[in-house]
ZADO-1210 file (C-alpha; in nm, 4 decimals, padded with zeros to 6 digits):
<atoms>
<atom x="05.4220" y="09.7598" z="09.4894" code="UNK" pos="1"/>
<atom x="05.5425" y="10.0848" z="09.5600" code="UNK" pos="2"/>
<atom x="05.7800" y="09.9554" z="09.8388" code="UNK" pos="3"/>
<atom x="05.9424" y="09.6794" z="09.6169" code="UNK" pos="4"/>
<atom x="06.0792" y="09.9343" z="09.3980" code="UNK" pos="5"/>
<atom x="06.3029" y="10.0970" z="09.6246" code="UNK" pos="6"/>
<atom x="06.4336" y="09.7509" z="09.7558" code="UNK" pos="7"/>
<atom x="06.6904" y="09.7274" z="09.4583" code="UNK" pos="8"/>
<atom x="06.8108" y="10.0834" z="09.4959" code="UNK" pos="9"/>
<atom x="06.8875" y="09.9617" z="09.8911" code="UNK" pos="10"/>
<atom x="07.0600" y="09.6859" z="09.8106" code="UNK" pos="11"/>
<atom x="07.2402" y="09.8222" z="09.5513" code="UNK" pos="12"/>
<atom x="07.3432" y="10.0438" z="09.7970" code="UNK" pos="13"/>
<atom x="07.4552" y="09.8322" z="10.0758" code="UNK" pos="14"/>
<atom x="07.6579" y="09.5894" z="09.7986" code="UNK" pos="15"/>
<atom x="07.8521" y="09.9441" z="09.7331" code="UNK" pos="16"/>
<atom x="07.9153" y="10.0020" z="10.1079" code="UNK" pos="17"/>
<atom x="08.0783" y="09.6583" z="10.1200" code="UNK" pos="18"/>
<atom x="08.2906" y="09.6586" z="09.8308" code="UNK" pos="19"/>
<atom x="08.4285" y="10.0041" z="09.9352" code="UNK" pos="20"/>
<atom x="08.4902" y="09.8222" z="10.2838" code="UNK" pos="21"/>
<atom x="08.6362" y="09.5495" z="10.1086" code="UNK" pos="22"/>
<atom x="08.8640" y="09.7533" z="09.9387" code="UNK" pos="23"/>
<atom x="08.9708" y="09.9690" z="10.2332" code="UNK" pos="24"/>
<atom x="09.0648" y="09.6544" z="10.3867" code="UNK" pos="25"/>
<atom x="09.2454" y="09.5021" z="10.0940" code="UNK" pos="26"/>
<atom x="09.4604" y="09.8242" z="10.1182" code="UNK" pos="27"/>
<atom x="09.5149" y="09.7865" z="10.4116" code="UNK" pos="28"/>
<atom x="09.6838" y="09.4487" z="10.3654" code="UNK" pos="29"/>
<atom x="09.8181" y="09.5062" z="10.0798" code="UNK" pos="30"/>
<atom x="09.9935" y="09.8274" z="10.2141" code="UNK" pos="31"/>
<atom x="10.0229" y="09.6959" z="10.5325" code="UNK" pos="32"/>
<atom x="09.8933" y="09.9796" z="10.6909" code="UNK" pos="33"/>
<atom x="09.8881" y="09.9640" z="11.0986" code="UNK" pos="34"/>
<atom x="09.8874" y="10.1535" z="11.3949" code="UNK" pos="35"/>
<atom x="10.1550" y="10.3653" z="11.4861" code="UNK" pos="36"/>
<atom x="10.2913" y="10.2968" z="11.7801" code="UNK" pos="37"/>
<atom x="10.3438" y="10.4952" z="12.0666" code="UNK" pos="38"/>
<atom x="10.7427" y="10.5503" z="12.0951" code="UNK" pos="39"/>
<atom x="10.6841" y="10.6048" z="11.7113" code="UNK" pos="40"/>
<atom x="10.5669" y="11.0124" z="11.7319" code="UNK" pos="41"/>
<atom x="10.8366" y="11.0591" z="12.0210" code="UNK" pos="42"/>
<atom x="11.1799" y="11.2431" z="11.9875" code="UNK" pos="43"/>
<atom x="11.3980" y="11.0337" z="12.1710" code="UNK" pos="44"/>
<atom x="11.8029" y="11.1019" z="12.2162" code="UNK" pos="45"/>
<atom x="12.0730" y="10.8958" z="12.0384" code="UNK" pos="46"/>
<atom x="12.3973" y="10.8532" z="11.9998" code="UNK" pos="47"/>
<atom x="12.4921" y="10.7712" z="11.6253" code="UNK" pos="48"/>
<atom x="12.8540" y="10.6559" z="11.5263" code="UNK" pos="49"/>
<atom x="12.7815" y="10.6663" z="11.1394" code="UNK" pos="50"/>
<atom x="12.7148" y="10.9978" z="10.9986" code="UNK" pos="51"/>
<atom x="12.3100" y="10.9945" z="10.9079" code="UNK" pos="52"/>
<atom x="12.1225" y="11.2920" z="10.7128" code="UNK" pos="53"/>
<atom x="11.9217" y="11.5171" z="10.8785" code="UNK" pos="54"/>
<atom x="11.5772" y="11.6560" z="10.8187" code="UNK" pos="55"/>
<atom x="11.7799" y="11.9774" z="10.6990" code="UNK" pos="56"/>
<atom x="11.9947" y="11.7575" z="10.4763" code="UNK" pos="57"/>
<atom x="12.2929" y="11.7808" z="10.6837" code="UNK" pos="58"/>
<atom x="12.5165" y="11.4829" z="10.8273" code="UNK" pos="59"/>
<atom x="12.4547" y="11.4756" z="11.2126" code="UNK" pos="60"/>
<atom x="12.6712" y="11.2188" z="11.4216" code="UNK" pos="61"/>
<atom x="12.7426" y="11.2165" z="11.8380" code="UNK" pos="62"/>
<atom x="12.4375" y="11.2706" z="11.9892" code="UNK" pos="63"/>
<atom x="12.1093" y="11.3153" z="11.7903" code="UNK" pos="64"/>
<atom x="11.7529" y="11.3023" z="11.8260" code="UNK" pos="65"/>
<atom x="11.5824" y="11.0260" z="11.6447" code="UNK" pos="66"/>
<atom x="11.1877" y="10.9603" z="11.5695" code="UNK" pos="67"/>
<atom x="11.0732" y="10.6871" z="11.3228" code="UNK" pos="68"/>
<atom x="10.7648" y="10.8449" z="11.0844" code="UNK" pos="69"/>
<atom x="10.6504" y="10.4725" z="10.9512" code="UNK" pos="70"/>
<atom x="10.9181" y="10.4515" z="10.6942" code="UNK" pos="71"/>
<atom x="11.2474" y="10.5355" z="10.8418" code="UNK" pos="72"/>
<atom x="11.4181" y="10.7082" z="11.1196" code="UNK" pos="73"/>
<atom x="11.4243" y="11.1079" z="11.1056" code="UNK" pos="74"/>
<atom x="11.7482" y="11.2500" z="11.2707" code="UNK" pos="75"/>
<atom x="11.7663" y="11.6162" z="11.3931" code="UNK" pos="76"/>
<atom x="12.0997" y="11.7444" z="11.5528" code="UNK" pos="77"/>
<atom x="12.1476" y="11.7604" z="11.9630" code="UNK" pos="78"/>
<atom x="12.1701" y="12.0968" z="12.0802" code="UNK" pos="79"/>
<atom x="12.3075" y="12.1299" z="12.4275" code="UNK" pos="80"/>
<atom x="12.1457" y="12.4577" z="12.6360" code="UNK" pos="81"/>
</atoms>
């Protein structure tokens, strides 16, 4: 008897695991939530014709460089050395 009382308290347990899961992946969906991908988390150069704002706020145009963080594209200004 003693071991049929903890039985309930286990699957109790693994019922919780699985709706958390379930959740996580209805976020997922719902959010659509993927992988970044590579190119994503890399500055790359670009040449804008329309004026765009930059991470300071500022309009940038001419040559910029660009990086998309999920949402939209980032813009910092092009600083020749």
């Amino acid at each position: 008897m003693l071991g049929t009382a903890g039985a309930p308290g286990i699957a109790a347990q693994r019922k919780v695991e699985f709706t958390m899961f379930a959740l996580r992946e209805d976020y997922q969906r719902i959010l659509r939530l993927r992988p970044r991908p590579a190119w994503a988390s890399v500055w790359h150069l670009w040449r804008v014709a329309i004026p765009r704002r930059s991470i300071a706020g500022r309009l940038v145009h001419g040559q910029v460089w660009r990086r998309h963080d999920g949402r939209r594209w980032i813009y910092k200004k092009f600083i020749e050395h």
